[in-house]
mmCIF file of the N, C-alpha and C atoms, coordinates in Angstrom:
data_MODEL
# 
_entry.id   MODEL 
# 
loop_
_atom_site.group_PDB 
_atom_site.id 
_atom_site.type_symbol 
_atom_site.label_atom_id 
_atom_site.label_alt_id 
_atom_site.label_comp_id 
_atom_site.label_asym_id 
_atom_site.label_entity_id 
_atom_site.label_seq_id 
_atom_site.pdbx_PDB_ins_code 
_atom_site.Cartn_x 
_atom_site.Cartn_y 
_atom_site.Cartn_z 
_atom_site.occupancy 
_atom_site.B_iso_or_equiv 
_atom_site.pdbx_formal_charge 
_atom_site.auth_seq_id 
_atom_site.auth_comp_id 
_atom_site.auth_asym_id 
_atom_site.auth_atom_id 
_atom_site.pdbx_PDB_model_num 
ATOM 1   N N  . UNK A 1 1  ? -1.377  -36.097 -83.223  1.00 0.00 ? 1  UNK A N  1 
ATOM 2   C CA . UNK A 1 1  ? -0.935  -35.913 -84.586  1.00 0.00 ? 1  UNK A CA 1 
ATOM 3   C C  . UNK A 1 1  ? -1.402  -37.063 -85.487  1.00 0.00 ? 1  UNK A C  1 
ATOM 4   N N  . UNK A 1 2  ? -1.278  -38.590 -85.064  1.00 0.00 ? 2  UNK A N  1 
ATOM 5   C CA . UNK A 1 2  ? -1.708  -39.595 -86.069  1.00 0.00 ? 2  UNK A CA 1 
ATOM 6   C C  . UNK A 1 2  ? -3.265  -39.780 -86.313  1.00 0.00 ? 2  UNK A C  1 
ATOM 7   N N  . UNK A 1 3  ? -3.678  -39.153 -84.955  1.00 0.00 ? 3  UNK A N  1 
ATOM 8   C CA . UNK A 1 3  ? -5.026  -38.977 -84.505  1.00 0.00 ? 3  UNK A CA 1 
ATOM 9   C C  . UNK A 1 3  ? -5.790  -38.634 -85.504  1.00 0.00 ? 3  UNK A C  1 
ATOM 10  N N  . UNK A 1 4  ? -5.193  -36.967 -86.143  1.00 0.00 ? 4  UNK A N  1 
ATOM 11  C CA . UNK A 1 4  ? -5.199  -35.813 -86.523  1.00 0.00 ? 4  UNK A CA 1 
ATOM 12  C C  . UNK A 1 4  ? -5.332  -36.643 -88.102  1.00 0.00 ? 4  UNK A C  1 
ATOM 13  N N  . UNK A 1 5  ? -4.262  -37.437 -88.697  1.00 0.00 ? 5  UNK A N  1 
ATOM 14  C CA . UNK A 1 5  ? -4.247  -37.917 -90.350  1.00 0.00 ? 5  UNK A CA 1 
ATOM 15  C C  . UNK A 1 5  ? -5.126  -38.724 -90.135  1.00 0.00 ? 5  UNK A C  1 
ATOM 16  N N  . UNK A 1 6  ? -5.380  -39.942 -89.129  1.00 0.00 ? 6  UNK A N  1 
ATOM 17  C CA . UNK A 1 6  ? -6.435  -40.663 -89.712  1.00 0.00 ? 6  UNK A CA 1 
ATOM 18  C C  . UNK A 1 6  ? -7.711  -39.978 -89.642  1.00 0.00 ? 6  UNK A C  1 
ATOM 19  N N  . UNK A 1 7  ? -8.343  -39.416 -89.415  1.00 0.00 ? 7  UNK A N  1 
ATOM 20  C CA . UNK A 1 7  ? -9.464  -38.868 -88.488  1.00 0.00 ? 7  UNK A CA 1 
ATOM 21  C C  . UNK A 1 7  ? -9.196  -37.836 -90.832  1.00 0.00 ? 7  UNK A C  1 
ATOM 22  N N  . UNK A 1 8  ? -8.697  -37.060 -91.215  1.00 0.00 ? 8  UNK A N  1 
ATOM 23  C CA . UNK A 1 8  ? -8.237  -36.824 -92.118  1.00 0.00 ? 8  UNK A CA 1 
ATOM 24  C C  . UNK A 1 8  ? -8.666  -37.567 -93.359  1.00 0.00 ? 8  UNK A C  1 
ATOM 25  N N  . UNK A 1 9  ? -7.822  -38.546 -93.348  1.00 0.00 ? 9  UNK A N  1 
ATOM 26  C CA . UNK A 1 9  ? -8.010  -39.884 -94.042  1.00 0.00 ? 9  UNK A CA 1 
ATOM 27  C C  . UNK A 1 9  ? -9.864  -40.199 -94.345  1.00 0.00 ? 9  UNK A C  1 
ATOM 28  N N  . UNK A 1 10 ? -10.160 -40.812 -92.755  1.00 0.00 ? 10 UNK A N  1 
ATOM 29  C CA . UNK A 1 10 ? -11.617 -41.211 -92.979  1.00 0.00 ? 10 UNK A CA 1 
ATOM 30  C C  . UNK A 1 10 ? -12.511 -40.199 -93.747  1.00 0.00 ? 10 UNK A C  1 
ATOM 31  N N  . UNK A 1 11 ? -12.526 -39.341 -93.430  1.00 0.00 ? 11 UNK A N  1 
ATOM 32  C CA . UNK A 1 11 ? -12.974 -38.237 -94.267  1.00 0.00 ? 11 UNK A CA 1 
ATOM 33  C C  . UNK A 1 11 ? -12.527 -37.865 -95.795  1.00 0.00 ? 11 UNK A C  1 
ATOM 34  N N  . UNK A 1 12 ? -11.826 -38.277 -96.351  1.00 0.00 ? 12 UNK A N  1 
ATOM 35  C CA . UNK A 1 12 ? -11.530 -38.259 -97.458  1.00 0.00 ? 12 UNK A CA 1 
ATOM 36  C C  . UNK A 1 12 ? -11.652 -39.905 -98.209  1.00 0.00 ? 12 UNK A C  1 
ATOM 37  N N  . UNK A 1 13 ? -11.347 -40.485 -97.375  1.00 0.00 ? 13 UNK A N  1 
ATOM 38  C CA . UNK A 1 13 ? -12.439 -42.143 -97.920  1.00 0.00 ? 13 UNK A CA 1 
ATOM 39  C C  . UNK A 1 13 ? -14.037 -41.464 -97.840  1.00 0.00 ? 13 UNK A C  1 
ATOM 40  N N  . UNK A 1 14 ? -14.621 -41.199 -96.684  1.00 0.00 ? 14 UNK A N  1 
ATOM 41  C CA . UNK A 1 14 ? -16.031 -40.863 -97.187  1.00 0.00 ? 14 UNK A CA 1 
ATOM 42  C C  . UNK A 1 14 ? -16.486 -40.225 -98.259  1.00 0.00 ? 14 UNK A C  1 
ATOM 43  N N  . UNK A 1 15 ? -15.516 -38.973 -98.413  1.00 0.00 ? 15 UNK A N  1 
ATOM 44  C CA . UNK A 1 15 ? -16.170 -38.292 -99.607  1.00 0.00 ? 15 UNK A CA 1 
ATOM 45  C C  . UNK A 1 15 ? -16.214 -39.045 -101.068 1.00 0.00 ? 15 UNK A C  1 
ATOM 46  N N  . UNK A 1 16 ? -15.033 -40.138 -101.226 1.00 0.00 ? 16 UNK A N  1 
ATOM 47  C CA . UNK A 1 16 ? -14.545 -40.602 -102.576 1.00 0.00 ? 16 UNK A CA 1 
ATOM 48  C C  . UNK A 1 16 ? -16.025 -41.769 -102.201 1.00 0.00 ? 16 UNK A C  1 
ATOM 49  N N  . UNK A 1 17 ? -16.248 -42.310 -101.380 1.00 0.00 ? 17 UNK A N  1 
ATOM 50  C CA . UNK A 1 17 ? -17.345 -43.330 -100.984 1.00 0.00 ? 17 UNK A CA 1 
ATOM 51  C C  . UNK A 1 17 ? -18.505 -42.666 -101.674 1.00 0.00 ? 17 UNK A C  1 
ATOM 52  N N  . UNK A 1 18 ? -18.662 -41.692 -101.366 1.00 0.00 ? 18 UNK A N  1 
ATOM 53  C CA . UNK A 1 18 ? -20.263 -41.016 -101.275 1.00 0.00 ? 18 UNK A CA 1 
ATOM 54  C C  . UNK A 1 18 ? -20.500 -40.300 -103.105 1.00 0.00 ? 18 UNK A C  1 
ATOM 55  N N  . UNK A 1 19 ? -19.094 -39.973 -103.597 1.00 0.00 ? 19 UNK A N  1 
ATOM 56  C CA . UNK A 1 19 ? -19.386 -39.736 -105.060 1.00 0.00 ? 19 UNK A CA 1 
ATOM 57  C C  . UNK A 1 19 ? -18.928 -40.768 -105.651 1.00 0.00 ? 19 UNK A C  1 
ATOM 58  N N  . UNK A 1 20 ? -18.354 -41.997 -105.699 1.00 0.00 ? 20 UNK A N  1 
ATOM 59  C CA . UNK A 1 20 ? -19.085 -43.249 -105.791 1.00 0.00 ? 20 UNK A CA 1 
ATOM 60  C C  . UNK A 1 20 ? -19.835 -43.918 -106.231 1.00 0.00 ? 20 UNK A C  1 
ATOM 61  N N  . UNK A 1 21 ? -20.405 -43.518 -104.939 1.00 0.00 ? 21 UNK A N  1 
ATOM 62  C CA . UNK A 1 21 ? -22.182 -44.023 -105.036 1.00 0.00 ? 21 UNK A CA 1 
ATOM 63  C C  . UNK A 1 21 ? -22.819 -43.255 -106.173 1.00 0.00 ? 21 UNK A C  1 
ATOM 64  N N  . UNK A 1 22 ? -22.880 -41.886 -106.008 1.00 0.00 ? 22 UNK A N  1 
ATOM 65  C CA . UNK A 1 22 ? -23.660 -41.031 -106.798 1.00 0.00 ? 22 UNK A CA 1 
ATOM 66  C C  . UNK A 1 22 ? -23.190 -41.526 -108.437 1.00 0.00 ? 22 UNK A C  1 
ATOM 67  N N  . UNK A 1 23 ? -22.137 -41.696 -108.582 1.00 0.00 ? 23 UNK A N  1 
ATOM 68  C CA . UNK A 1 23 ? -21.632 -42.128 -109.884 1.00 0.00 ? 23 UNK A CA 1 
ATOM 69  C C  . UNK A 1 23 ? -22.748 -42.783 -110.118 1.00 0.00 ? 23 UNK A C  1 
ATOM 70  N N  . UNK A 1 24 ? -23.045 -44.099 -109.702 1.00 0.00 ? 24 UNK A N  1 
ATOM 71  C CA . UNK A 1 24 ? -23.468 -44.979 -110.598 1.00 0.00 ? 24 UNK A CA 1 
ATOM 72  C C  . UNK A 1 24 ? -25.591 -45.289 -111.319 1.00 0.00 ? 24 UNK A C  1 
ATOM 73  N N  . UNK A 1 25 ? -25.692 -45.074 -111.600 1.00 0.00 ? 25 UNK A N  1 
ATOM 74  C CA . UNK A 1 25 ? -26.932 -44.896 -112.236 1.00 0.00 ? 25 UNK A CA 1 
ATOM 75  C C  . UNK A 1 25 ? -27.964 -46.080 -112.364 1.00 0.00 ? 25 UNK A C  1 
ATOM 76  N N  . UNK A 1 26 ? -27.542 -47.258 -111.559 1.00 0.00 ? 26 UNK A N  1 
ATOM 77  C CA . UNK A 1 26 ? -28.411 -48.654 -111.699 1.00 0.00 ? 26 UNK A CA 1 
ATOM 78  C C  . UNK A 1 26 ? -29.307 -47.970 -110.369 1.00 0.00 ? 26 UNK A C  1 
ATOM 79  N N  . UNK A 1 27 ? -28.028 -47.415 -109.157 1.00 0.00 ? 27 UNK A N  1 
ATOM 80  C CA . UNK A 1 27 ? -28.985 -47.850 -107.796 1.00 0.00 ? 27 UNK A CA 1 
ATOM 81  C C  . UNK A 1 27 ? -30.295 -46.641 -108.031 1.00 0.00 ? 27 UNK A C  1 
ATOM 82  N N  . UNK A 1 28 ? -31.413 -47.029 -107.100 1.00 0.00 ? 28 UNK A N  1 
ATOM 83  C CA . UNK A 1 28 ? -32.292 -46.020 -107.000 1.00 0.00 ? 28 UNK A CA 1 
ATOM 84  C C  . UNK A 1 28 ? -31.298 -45.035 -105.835 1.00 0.00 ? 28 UNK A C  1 
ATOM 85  N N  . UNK A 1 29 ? -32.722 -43.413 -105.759 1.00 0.00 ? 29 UNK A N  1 
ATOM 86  C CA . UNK A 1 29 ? -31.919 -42.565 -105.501 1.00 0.00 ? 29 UNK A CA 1 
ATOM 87  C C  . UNK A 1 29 ? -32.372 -42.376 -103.775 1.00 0.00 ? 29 UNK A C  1 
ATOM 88  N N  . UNK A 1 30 ? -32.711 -43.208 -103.586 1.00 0.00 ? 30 UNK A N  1 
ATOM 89  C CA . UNK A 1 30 ? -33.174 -43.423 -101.827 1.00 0.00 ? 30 UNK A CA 1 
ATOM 90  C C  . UNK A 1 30 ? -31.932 -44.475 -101.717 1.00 0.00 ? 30 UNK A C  1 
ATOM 91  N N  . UNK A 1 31 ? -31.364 -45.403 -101.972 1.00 0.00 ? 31 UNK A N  1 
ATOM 92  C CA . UNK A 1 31 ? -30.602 -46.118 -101.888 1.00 0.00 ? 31 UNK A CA 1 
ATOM 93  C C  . UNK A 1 31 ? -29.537 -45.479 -101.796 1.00 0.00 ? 31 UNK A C  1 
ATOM 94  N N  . UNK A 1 32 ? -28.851 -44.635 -103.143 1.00 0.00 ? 32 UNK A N  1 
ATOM 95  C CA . UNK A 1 32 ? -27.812 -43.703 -102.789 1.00 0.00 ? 32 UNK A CA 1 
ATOM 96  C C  . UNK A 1 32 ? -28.211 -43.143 -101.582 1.00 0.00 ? 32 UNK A C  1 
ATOM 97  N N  . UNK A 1 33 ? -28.824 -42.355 -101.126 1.00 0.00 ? 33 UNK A N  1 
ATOM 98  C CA . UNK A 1 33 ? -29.026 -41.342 -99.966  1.00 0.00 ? 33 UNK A CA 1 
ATOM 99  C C  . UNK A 1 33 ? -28.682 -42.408 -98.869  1.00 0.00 ? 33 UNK A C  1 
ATOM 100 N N  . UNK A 1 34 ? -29.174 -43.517 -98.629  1.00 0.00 ? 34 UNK A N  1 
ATOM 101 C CA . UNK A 1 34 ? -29.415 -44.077 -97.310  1.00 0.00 ? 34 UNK A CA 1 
ATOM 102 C C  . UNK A 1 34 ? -27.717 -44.219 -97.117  1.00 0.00 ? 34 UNK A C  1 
ATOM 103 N N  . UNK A 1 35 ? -27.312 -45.102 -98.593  1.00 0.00 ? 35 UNK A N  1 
ATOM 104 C CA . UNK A 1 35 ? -25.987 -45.591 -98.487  1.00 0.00 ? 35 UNK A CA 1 
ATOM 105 C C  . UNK A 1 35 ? -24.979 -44.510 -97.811  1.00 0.00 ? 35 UNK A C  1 
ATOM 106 N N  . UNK A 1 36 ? -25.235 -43.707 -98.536  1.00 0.00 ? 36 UNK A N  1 
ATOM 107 C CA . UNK A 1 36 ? -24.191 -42.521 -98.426  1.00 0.00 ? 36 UNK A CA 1 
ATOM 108 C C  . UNK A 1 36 ? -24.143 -41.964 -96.822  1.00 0.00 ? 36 UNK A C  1 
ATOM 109 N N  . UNK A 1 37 ? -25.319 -41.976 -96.084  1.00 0.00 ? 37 UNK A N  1 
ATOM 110 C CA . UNK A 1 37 ? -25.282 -41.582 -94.730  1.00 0.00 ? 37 UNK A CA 1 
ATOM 111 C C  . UNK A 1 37 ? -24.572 -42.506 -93.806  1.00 0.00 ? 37 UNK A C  1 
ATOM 112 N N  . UNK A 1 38 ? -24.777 -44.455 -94.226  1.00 0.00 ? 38 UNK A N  1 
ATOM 113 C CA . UNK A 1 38 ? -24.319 -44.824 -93.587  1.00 0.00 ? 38 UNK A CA 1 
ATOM 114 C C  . UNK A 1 38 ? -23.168 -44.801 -93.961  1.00 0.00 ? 38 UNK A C  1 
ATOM 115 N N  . UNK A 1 39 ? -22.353 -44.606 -94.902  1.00 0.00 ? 39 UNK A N  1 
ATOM 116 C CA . UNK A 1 39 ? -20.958 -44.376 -94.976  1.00 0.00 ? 39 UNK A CA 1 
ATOM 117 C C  . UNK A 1 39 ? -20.529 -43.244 -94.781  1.00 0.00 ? 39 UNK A C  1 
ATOM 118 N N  . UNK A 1 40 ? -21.002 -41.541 -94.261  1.00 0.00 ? 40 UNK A N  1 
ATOM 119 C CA . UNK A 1 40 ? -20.388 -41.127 -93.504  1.00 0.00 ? 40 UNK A CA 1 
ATOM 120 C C  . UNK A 1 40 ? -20.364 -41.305 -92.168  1.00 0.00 ? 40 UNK A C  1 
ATOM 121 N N  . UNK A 1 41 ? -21.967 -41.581 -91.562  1.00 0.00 ? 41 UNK A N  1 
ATOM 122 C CA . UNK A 1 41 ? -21.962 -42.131 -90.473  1.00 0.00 ? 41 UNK A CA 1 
ATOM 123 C C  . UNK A 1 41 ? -20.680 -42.880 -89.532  1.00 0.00 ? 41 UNK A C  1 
ATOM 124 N N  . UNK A 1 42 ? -20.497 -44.077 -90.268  1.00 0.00 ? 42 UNK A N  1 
ATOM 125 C CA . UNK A 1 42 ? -19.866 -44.890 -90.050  1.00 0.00 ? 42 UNK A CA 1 
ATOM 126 C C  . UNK A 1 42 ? -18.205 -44.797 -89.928  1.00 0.00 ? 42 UNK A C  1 
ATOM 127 N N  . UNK A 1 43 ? -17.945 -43.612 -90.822  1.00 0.00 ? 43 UNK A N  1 
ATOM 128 C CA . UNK A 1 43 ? -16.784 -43.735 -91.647  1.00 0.00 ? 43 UNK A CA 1 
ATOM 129 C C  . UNK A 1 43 ? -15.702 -44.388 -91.709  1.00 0.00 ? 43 UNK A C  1 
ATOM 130 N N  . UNK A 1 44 ? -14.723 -45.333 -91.011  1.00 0.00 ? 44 UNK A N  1 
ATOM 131 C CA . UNK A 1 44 ? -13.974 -46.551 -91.821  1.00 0.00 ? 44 UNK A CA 1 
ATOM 132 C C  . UNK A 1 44 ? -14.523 -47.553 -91.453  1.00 0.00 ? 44 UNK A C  1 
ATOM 133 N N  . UNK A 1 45 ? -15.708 -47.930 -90.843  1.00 0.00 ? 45 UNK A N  1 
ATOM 134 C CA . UNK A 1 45 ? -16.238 -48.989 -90.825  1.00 0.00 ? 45 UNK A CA 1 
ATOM 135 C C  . UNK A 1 45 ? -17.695 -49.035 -92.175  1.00 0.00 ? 45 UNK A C  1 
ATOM 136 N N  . UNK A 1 46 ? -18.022 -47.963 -92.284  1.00 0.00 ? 46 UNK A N  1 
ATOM 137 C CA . UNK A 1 46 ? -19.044 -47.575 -93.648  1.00 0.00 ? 46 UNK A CA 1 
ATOM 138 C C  . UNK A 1 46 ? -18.063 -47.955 -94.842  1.00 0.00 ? 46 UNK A C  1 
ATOM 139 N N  . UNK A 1 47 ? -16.667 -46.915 -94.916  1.00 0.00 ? 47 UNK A N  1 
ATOM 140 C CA . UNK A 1 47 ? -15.735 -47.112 -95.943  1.00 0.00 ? 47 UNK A CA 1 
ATOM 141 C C  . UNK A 1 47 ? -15.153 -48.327 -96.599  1.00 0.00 ? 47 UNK A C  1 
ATOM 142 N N  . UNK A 1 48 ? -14.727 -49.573 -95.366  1.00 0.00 ? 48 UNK A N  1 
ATOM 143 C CA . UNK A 1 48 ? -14.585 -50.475 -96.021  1.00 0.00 ? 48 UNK A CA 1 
ATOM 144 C C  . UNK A 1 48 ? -15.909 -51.569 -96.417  1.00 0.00 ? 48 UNK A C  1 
ATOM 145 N N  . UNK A 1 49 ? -17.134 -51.360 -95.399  1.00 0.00 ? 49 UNK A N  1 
ATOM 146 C CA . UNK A 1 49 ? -18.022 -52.201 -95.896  1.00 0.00 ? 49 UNK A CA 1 
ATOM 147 C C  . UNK A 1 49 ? -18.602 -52.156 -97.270  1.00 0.00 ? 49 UNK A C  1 
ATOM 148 N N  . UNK A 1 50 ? -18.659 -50.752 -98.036  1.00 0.00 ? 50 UNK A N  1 
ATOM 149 C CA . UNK A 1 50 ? -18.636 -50.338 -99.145  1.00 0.00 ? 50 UNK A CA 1 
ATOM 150 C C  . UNK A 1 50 ? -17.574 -50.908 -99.647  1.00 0.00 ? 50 UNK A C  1 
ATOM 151 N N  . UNK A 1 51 ? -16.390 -51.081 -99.843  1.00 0.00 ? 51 UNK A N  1 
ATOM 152 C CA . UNK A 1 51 ? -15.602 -51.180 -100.501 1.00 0.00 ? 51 UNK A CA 1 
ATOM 153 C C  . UNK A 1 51 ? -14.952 -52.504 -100.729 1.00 0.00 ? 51 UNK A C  1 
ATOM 154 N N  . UNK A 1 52 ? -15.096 -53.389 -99.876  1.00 0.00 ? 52 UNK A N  1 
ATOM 155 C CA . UNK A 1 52 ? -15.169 -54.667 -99.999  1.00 0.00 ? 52 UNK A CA 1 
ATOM 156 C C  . UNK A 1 52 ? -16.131 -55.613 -100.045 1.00 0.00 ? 52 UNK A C  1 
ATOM 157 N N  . UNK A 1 53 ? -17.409 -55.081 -99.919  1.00 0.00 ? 53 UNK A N  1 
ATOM 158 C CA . UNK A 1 53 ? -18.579 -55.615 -100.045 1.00 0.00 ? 53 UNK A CA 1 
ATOM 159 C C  . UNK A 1 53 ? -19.757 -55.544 -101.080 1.00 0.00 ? 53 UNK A C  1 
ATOM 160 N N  . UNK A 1 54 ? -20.247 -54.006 -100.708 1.00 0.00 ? 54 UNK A N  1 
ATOM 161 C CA . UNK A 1 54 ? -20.688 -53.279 -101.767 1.00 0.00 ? 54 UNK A CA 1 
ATOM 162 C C  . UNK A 1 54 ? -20.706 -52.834 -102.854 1.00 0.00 ? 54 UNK A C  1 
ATOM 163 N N  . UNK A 1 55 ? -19.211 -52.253 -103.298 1.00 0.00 ? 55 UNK A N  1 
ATOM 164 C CA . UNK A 1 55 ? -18.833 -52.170 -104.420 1.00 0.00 ? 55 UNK A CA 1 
ATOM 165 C C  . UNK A 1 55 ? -18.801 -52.730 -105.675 1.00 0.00 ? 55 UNK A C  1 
ATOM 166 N N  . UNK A 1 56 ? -18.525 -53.899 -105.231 1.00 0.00 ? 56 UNK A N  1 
ATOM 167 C CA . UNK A 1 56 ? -18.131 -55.030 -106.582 1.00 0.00 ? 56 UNK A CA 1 
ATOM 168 C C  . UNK A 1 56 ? -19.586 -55.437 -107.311 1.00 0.00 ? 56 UNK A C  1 
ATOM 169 N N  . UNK A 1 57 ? -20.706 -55.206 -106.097 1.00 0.00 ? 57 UNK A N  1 
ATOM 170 C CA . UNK A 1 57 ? -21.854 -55.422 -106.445 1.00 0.00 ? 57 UNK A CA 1 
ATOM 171 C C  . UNK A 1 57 ? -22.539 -54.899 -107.454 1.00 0.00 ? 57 UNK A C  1 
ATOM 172 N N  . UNK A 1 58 ? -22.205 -53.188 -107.535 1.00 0.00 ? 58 UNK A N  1 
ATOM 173 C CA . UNK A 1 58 ? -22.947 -52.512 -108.285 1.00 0.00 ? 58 UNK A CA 1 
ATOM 174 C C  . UNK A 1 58 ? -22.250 -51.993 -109.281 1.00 0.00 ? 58 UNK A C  1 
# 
C-alpha cells in the first residue's frame, strides 16, 4: 500500500518535473529532451536533483 503512494507520488513529481522543464524557454530543446528523460528515468533521484540543483539555475 505505501509502496503503491510513493511509487504514485514519483510519478507525479516527474510529470510536474518534465513540464517544468518544457516551461522554460532559455534551455535549448535537446537539453529539455535529455533533461526530461533523465528525470523520468531516474524518478526521485532525477526529481530532487532537478529540484534542488537544477532548478534555481534556469
Amino acid at each position: 500500500m505505501i509502496g503503491t503512494i510513493v511509487y504514485v507520488l514519483g510519478i507525479v513529481a516527474a510529470v510536474w518535473c518534465v513540464l517544468d522543464i518544457f516551461k522554460h524557454n532559455k534551455l535549448e530543446p535537446l537539453y529539455k529532451i535529455l533533461l526530461s528523460i533523465a528525470v523520468v528515468a531516474f524518478s526521485w533521484v532525477g526529481f530532487l536533483v532537478y529540484y534542488f540543483l537544477i532548478r534555481n539555475k534556469i
